[in-house]
C-alpha positions in Angstrom: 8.2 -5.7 -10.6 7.3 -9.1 -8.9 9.6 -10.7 -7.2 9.9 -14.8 -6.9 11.3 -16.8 -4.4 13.9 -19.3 -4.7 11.6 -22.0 -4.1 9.1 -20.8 -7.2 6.2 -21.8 -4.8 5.9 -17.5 -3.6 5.8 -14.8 -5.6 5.9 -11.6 -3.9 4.1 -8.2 -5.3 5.3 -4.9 -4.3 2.4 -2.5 -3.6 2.6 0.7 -5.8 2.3 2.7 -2.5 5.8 1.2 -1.1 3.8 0.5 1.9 2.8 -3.3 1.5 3.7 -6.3 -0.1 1.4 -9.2 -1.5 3.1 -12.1 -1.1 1.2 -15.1 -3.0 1.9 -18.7 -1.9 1.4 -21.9 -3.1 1.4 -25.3 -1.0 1.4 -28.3 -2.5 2.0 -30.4 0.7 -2.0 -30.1 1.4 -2.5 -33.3 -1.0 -4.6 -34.3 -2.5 -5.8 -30.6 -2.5 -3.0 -28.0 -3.1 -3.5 -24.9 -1.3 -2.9 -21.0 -2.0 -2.2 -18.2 1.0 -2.7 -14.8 0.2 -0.8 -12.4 2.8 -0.3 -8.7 3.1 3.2 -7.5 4.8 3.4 -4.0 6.2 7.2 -3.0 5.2 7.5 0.2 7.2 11.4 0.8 8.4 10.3 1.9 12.1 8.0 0.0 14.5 5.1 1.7 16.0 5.7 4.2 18.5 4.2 3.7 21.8 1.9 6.7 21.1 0.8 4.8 18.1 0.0 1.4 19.7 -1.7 3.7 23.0 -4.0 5.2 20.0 -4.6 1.9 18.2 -5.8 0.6 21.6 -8.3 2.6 22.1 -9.3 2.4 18.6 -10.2 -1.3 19.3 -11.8 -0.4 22.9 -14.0 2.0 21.2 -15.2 -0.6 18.9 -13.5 1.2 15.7 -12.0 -0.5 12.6 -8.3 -0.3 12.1 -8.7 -0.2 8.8 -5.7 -1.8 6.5 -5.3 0.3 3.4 -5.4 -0.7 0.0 -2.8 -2.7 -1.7 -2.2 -0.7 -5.3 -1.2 -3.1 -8.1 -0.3 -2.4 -11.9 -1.9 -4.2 -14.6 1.7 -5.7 -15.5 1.7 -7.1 -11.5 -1.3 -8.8 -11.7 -0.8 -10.5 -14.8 2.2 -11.8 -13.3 -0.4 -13.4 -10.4 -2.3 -15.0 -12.9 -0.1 -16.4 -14.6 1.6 -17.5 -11.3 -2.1 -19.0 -10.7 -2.3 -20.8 -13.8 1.2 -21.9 -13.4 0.2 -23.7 -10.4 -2.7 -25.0 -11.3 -1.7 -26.7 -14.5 0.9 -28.4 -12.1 -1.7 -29.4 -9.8 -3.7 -31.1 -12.6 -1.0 -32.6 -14.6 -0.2 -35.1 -11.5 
Protein backbone atom coordinates (compact mmCIF):
# COMPACT_ATOMS: atom_id res chain seq x y z
CA UNK A 1 0.00 0.00 0.00
CA UNK A 2 1.26 3.61 -0.70
CA UNK A 3 2.33 5.49 1.78
CA UNK A 4 1.87 9.61 2.08
CA UNK A 5 3.75 11.93 3.75
CA UNK A 6 2.64 14.31 6.25
CA UNK A 7 3.16 17.14 3.96
CA UNK A 8 0.69 15.47 1.12
CA UNK A 9 3.24 16.87 -1.47
CA UNK A 10 5.25 12.76 -1.42
CA UNK A 11 3.74 9.82 -1.80
CA UNK A 12 5.94 6.92 -1.37
CA UNK A 13 5.34 3.38 -3.27
CA UNK A 14 6.70 0.21 -1.86
CA UNK A 15 8.23 -1.99 -4.62
CA UNK A 16 6.58 -5.48 -4.62
CA UNK A 17 10.22 -6.88 -4.40
CA UNK A 18 10.84 -5.24 -0.77
CA UNK A 19 13.94 -4.04 -2.36
CA UNK A 20 13.00 -0.34 -3.44
CA UNK A 21 10.85 2.32 -2.90
CA UNK A 22 9.32 4.94 -5.39
CA UNK A 23 8.98 7.90 -3.78
CA UNK A 24 6.88 10.54 -5.94
CA UNK A 25 7.23 14.25 -5.16
CA UNK A 26 5.59 17.27 -5.90
CA UNK A 27 7.07 20.94 -5.76
CA UNK A 28 5.20 23.61 -5.97
CA UNK A 29 7.82 26.21 -4.97
CA UNK A 30 9.14 26.07 -8.77
CA UNK A 31 6.33 28.85 -9.77
CA UNK A 32 5.07 29.62 -12.09
CA UNK A 33 5.83 25.98 -13.16
CA UNK A 34 5.23 23.29 -10.43
CA UNK A 35 7.63 20.51 -10.54
CA UNK A 36 7.49 16.59 -10.04
CA UNK A 37 10.80 14.31 -8.81
CA UNK A 38 10.60 10.84 -9.32
CA UNK A 39 13.31 8.82 -7.04
CA UNK A 40 14.18 5.27 -6.42
CA UNK A 41 15.44 4.38 -2.74
CA UNK A 42 17.44 1.11 -2.24
CA UNK A 43 16.01 -0.01 1.42
CA UNK A 44 18.44 -2.86 2.09
CA UNK A 45 19.21 -3.27 6.10
CA UNK A 46 23.13 -3.72 5.60
CA UNK A 47 25.51 -1.44 3.62
CA UNK A 48 27.67 -2.85 1.05
CA UNK A 49 30.42 -4.83 2.06
CA UNK A 50 33.73 -3.82 1.06
CA UNK A 51 33.92 -6.85 -1.29
CA UNK A 52 30.83 -5.47 -2.83
CA UNK A 53 31.98 -1.91 -3.49
CA UNK A 54 35.82 -3.55 -4.59
CA UNK A 55 33.45 -5.58 -7.26
CA UNK A 56 31.28 -2.62 -8.26
CA UNK A 57 34.49 -0.72 -8.92
CA UNK A 58 35.74 -2.59 -11.32
CA UNK A 59 32.47 -3.06 -12.80
CA UNK A 60 32.67 0.79 -13.64
CA UNK A 61 36.57 0.49 -14.69
CA UNK A 62 35.61 -2.19 -17.08
CA UNK A 63 33.08 0.05 -18.67
CA UNK A 64 30.03 -2.32 -17.38
CA UNK A 65 26.49 -1.20 -16.38
CA UNK A 66 25.53 -1.46 -12.78
CA UNK A 67 22.41 -2.12 -13.69
CA UNK A 68 19.44 -0.88 -11.08
CA UNK A 69 16.72 -3.52 -11.10
CA UNK A 70 13.24 -3.09 -11.78
CA UNK A 71 10.86 -1.46 -9.51
CA UNK A 72 7.55 -3.98 -9.38
CA UNK A 73 4.26 -2.18 -8.80
CA UNK A 74 0.61 -3.46 -8.47
CA UNK A 75 -2.10 -2.12 -10.46
CA UNK A 76 -3.82 -0.86 -7.07
CA UNK A 77 -0.10 1.28 -6.54
CA UNK A 78 -0.14 2.85 -9.56
CA UNK A 79 -3.56 4.06 -9.61
CA UNK A 80 -2.69 5.52 -6.39
CA UNK A 81 0.23 7.65 -8.57
CA UNK A 82 -2.23 8.74 -10.91
CA UNK A 83 -4.47 9.92 -9.02
CA UNK A 84 -1.69 11.52 -6.86
CA UNK A 85 -0.77 13.09 -10.44
CA UNK A 86 -4.04 14.36 -11.17
CA UNK A 87 -4.41 15.52 -7.69
CA UNK A 88 -1.64 17.81 -8.21
CA UNK A 89 -2.23 18.97 -11.31
CA UNK A 90 -5.82 20.03 -10.82
CA UNK A 91 -4.17 22.15 -7.92
CA UNK A 92 -1.68 23.49 -10.12
CA UNK A 93 -4.40 24.73 -12.61
CA UNK A 94 -7.02 25.83 -10.24
CA UNK A 95 -4.56 28.87 -9.00
Amino acid sequence: MPIINDDKNTLLIRCDCHYHVLEVSYDDEWEPNPIFSFSVWNQTPTPFSFKDRISLIWRLIQGKNLGGGDVVIHTEDIKSIINFLNKKLRKTHVK
